[in-house]
C-alpha positions as CSV (number, residue, x, y, z in Angstrom):
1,X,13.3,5.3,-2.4
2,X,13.4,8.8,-4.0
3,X,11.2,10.7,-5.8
4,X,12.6,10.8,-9.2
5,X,9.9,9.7,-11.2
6,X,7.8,12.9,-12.2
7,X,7.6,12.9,-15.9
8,X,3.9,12.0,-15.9
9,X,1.6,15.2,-17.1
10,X,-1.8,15.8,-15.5
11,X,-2.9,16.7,-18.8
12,X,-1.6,13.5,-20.1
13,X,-3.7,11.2,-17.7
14,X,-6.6,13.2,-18.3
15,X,-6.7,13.4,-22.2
16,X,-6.1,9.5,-21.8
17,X,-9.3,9.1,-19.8
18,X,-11.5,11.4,-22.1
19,X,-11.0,9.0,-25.3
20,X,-11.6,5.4,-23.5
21,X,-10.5,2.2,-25.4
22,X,-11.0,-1.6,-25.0
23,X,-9.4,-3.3,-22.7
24,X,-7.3,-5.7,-24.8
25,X,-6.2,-2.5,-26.8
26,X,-4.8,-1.0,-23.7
27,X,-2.8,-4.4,-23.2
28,X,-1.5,-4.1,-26.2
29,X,-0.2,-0.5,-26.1
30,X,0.8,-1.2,-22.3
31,X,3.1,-4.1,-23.8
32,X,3.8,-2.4,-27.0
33,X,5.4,0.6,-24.3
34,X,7.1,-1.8,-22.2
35,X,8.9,-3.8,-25.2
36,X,9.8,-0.5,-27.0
37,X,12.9,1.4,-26.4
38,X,12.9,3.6,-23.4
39,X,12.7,6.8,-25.3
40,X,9.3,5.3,-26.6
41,X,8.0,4.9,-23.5
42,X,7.2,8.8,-22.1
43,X,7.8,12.1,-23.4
44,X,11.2,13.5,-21.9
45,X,11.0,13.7,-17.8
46,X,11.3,16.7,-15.9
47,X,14.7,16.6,-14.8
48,X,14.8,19.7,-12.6
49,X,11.7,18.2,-10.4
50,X,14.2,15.1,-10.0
51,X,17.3,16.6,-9.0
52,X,14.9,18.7,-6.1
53,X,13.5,15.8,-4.4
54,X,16.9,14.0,-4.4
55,X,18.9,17.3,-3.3
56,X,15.9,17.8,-0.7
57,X,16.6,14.3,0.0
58,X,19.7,14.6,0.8
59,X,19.7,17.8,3.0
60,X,17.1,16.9,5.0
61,X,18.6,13.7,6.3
62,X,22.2,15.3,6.4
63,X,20.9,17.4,8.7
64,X,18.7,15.4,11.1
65,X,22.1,13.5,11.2
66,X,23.8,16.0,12.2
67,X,20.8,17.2,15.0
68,X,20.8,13.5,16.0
69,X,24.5,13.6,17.0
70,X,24.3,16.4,19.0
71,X,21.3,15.0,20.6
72,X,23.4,11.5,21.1
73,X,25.3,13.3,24.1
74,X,22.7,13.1,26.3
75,X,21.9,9.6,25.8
76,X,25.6,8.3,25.7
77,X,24.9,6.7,29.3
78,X,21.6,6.5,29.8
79,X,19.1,3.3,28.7
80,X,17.9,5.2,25.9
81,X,21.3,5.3,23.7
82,X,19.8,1.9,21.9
83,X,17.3,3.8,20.8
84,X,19.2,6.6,19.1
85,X,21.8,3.8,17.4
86,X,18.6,2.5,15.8
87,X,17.3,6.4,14.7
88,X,20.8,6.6,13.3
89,X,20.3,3.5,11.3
90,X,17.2,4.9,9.8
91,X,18.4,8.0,9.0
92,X,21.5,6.7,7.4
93,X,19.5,4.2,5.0
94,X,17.5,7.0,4.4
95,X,20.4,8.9,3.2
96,X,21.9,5.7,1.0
97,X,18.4,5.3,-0.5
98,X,18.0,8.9,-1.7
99,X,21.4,8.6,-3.4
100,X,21.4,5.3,-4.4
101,X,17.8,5.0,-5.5
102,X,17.8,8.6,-7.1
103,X,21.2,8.2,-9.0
104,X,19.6,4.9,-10.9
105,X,16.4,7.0,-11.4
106,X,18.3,9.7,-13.3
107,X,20.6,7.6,-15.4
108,X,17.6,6.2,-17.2
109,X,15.9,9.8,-17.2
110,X,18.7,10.7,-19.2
111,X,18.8,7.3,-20.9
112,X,14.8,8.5,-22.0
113,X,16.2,11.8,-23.4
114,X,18.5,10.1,-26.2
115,X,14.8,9.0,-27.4
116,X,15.0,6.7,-30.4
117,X,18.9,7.4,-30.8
118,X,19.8,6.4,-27.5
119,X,21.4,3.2,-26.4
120,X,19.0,0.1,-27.3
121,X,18.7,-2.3,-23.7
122,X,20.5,-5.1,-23.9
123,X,22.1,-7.7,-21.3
124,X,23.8,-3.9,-19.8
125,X,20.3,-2.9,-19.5
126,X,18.9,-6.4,-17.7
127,X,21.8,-6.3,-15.0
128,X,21.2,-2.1,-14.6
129,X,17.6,-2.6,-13.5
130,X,17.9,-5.5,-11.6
131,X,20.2,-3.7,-9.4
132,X,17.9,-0.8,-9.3
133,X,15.0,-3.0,-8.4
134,X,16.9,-4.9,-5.8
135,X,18.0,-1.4,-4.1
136,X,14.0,-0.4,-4.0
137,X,13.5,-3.3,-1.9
138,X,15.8,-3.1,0.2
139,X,15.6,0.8,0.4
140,X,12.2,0.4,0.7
141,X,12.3,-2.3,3.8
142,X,14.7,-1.3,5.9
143,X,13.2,2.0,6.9
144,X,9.7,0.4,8.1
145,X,11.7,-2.4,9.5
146,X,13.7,-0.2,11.6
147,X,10.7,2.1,12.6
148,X,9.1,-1.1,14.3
149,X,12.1,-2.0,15.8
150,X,12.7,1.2,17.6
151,X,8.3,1.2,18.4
152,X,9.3,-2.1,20.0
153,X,12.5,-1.1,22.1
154,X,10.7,1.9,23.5
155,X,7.8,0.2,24.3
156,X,10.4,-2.2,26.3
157,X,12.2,0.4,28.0
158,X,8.6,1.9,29.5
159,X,6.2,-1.1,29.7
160,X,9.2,-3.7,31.2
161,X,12.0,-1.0,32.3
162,X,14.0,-3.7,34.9
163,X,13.5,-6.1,31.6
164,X,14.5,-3.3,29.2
165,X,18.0,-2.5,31.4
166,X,18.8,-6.8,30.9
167,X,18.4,-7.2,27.5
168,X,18.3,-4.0,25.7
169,X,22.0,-3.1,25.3
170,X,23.4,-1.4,22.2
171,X,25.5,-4.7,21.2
172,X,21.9,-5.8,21.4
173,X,20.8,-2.9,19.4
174,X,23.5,-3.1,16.9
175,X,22.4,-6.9,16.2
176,X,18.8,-6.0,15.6
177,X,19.7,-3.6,13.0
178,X,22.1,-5.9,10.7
179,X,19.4,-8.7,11.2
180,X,16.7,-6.7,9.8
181,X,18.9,-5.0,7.4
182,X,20.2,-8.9,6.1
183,X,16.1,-9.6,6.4
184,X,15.6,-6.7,3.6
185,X,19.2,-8.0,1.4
186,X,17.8,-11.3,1.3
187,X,14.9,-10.3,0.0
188,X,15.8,-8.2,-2.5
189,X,19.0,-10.7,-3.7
190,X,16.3,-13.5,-4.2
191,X,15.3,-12.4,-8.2
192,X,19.0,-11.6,-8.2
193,X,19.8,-15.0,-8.0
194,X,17.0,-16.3,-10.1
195,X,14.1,-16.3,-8.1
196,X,11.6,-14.3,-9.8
197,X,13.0,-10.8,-11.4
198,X,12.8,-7.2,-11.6
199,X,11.2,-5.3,-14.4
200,X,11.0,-1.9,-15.9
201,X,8.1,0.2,-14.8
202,X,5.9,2.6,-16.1
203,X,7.0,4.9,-17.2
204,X,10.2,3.6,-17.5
205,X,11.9,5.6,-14.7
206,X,12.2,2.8,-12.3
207,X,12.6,-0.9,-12.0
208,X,10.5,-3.1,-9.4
209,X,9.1,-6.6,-9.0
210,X,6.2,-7.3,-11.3
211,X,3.1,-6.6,-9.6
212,X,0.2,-6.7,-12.1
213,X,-0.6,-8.6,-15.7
214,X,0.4,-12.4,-15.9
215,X,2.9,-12.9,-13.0
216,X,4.7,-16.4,-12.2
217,X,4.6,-17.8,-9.3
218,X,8.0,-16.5,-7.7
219,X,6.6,-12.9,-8.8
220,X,4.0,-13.3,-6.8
221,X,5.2,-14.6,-3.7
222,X,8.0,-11.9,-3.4
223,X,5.8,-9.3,-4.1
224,X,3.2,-10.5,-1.1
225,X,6.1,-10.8,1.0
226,X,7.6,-7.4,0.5
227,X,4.0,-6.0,1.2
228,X,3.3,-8.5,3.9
229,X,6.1,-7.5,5.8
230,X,5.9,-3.7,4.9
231,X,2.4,-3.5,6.4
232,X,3.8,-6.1,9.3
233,X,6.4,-3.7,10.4
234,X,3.8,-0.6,10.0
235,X,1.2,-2.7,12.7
236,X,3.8,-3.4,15.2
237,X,4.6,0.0,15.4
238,X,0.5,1.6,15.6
239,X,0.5,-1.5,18.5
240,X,3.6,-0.8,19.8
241,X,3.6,3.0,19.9
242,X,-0.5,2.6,21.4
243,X,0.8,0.4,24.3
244,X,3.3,3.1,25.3
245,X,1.8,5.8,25.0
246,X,-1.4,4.3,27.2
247,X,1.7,3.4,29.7
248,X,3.1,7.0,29.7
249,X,-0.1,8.5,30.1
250,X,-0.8,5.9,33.3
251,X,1.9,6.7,34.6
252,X,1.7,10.5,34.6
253,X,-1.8,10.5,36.4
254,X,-0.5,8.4,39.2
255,X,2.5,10.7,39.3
256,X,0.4,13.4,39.7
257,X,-1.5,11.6,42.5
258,X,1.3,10.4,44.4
259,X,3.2,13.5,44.1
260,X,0.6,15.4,46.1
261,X,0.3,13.2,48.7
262,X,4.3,12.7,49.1
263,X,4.3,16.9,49.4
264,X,1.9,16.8,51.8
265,X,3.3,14.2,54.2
266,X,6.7,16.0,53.8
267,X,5.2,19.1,54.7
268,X,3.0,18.0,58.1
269,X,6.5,16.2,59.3
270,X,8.8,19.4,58.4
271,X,10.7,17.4,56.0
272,X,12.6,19.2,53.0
273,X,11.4,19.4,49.7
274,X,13.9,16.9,47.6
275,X,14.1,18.9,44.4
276,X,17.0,16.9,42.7
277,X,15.4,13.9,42.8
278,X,12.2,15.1,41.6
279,X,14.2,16.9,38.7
280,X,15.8,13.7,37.7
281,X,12.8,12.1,37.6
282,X,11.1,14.6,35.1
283,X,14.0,14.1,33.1
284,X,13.6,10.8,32.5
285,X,9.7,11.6,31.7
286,X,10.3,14.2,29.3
287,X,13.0,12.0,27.4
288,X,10.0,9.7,26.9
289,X,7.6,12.0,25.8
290,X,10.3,13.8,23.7
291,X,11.1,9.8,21.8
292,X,7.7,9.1,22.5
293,X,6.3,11.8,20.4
294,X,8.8,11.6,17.3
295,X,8.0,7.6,17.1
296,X,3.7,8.8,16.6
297,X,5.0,10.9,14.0
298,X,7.3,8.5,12.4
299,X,4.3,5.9,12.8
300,X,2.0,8.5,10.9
301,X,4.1,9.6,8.2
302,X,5.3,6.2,7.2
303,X,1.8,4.6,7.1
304,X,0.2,7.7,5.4
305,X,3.3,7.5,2.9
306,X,3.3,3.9,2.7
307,X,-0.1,2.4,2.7
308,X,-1.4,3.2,-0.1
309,X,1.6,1.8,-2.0
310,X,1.6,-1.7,-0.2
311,X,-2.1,-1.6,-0.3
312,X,-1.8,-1.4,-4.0
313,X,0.5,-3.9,-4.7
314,X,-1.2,-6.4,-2.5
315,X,-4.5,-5.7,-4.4
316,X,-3.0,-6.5,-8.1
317,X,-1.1,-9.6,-6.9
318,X,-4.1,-10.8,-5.2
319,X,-6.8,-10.0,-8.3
320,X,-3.9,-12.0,-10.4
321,X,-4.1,-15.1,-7.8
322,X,-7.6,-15.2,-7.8
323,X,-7.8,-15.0,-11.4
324,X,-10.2,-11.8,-11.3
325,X,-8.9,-9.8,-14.3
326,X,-9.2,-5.3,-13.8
327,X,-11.8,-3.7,-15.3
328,X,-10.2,-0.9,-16.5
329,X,-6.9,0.1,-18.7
330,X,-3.5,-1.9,-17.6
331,X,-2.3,1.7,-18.0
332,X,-4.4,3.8,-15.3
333,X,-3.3,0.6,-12.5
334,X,0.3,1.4,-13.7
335,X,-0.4,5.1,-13.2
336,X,-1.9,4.3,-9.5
337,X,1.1,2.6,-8.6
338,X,3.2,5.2,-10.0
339,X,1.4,7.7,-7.7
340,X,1.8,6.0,-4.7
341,X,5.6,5.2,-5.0
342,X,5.8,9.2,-5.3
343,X,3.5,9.1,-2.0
344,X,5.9,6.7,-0.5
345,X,9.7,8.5,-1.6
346,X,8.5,11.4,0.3
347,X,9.0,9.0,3.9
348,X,12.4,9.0,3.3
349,X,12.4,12.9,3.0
350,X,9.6,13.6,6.1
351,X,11.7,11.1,8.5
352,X,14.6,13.5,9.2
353,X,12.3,16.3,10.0
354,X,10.7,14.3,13.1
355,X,14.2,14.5,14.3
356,X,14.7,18.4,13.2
357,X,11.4,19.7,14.6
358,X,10.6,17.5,17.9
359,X,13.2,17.9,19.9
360,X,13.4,18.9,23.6
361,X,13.8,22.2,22.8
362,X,10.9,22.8,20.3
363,X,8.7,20.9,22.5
364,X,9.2,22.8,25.5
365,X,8.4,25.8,23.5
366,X,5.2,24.4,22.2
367,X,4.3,23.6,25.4
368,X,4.8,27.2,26.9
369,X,3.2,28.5,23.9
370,X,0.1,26.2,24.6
371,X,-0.1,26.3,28.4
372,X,2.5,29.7,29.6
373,X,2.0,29.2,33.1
374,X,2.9,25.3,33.3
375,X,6.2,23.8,31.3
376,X,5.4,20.4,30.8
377,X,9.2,19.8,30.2
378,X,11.1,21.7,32.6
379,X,14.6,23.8,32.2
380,X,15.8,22.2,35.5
381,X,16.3,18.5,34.2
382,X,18.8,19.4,31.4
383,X,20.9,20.4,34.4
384,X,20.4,17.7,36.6
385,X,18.6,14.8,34.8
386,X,21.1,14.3,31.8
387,X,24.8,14.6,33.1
388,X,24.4,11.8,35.5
């Protein structure tokens, strides 16, 4: 989802808070803004704040595409390429959403700035936002979705390799993807096809299922579901992403145990030291740590990004259900929420960078920078490791 919804002042909220009113006058004025035409709702947006996260947007995954691609060369025939189809997948829906997502988001930006002249919502209007509503779900899904899917095939590929080789293939991969993208379509098709609905949101700059005031029943469930299985996809990736990284780490001690004891056999018998083999092999370790380390910052930037945004949602659907009515101004919930779908657009801008930043390259110079007489990812494996 992008961040095109910055036409709420600081001063605003704050003047708003100094001069407190009743609740049931804050309902009205909350409804009163919601039923009036959209140039009623806010004063005019700032438009230039827009167009920067959406051209930042934009950029940023255009170019972890691109860095992604080059990278795909050295996966192309190794067990790992399922892993880049599905980064490639994220990025791309990344892309859509910021374009999709933001376009909508400015059309009724400049819809606000006719003010009262402008065009009065009608059926147009309706069919507009429930297409803009439907694209925030499913922009919003398919990222976390994909993230656990790729926590879960690397966790695969280095808790079960001989399992991994079997059954993660990128037909396989391919198939995951469309599943979980169809998972995130369905979902946002349901109040498309009468199932619940979409509504304009505060402060008029977006369109999203109803998540606080008197909901129906379909409101309801779709909005626990899409925060169900947001926070779903966020907790098998912490689980997933722990249980590898305890692996790797495992794994590198006894490395380090084993390979002392193999160099000192082979030097009491006069044996050679087998240095391509033991390049390939810290190949194949630094690929992991290389994946392994974008996925724990993926995992962190989507559940600082994210949470509080699901969290919120689940909270107002769940005071509705159990009939427990807020305690303070419609209004200020509707400015929380707004706040954390800011939080939340900026995943779809952070996610490239993951793929910019930690790569191979970067890493091995952080690691000379941190410890200059040990290279934790050696030069000798892009040689020997990755054209195999």
């Amino acid at each position: 989802m992008a961040l095109n919804d910055c036409s709420t002042s600081p001063l605003d909220i704050f003047s708003s808070l100094e001069h407190p009113v009743s609740l049931s006058v804050a309902r009205n004025r909350s409804l009163n803004a919601t039923s009036s035409p959209a140039g009623h709702l806010h004063p005019p947006p700032a438009y230039a704040m827009s167009c920067l996260s959406m051209s930042l947007g934009v950029a940023s995954n255009l170019v972890g595409l691109a860095v992604l691609a080059g990278s795909s060369a050295r996966f192309r025939r190794r067990a790992k390429a399922p892993f880049v189809l599905l980064a490639r997948a994220l990025l791309l829906t990344d892309l859509a959403g910021q374009l999709i997502t933001g376009a909508f988001a400015l059309y009724l930006h400049l819809e606000q700035r006719h003010g009262p002249g402008g065009r009065a919502p009608g059926g147009g209007t309706r069919t507009f936002c429930g297409m803009f509503g439907a694209c925030m779900v499913f922009f919003g899904l398919c990222p976390l979705l994909l993230g656990s899917a790729m926590a879960a095939e690397r966790c695969g590929g280095i808790t079960r390799p001989l399992l991994h080789v079997a059954l993660a293939t990128v037909a396989h991969a391919r198939l995951a993807a469309l599943v979980l993208m169809a998972l995130a379509l369905g979902l946002a098709a349901l109040p498309l096809l009468g199932v619940g609905g979409y509504a304009r949101q505060y402060p008029g700059t977006w369109c999203f299922l109803p998540v606080h005031g008197q909901l129906s029943p379909a409101h309801a469930a779709l909005a626990l579901v899409f925060a169900g299985l947001g926070l779903g996809a966020l907790l098998l990736s912490v689980l997933c992403n722990t249980a590898s990284g305890a692996a790797l780490l495992l794994a590198r001690r006894t490395s380090r145990r084993t390979a002392g004891q193999s160099v000192a056999v082979a030097i009491a018998a006069g044996a050679k030291h087998r240095g391509p083999a033991n390049a390939s092999s810290a190949g194949m370790r630094s690929l992991d740590v290389e994946m392994m380390t974008q996925l724990a910052v993926i995992n962190v930037v989507s559940c600082v990004c994210w949470c509080p945004f699901l969290i919120c949602i689940s909270l107002s659907v769940g005071k509705f259900l159990v009939g427990s009515l807020p305690t303070y101004p419609v209004r200020k919930h509707e400015q929380q929420l707004l706040l954390c779908l800011r939080l939340a657009s900026w995943n779809q801008i952070l996610d490239p960078w993951v793929y910019i930043l930690l790569r191979r390259a970067v890493l091995r110079r952080v690691c000379c920078l941190l410890q200059p007489d040990r290279i934790s990812l050696p030069q000798s494996s892009s040689s020997t490791g990755y054209h195999r």
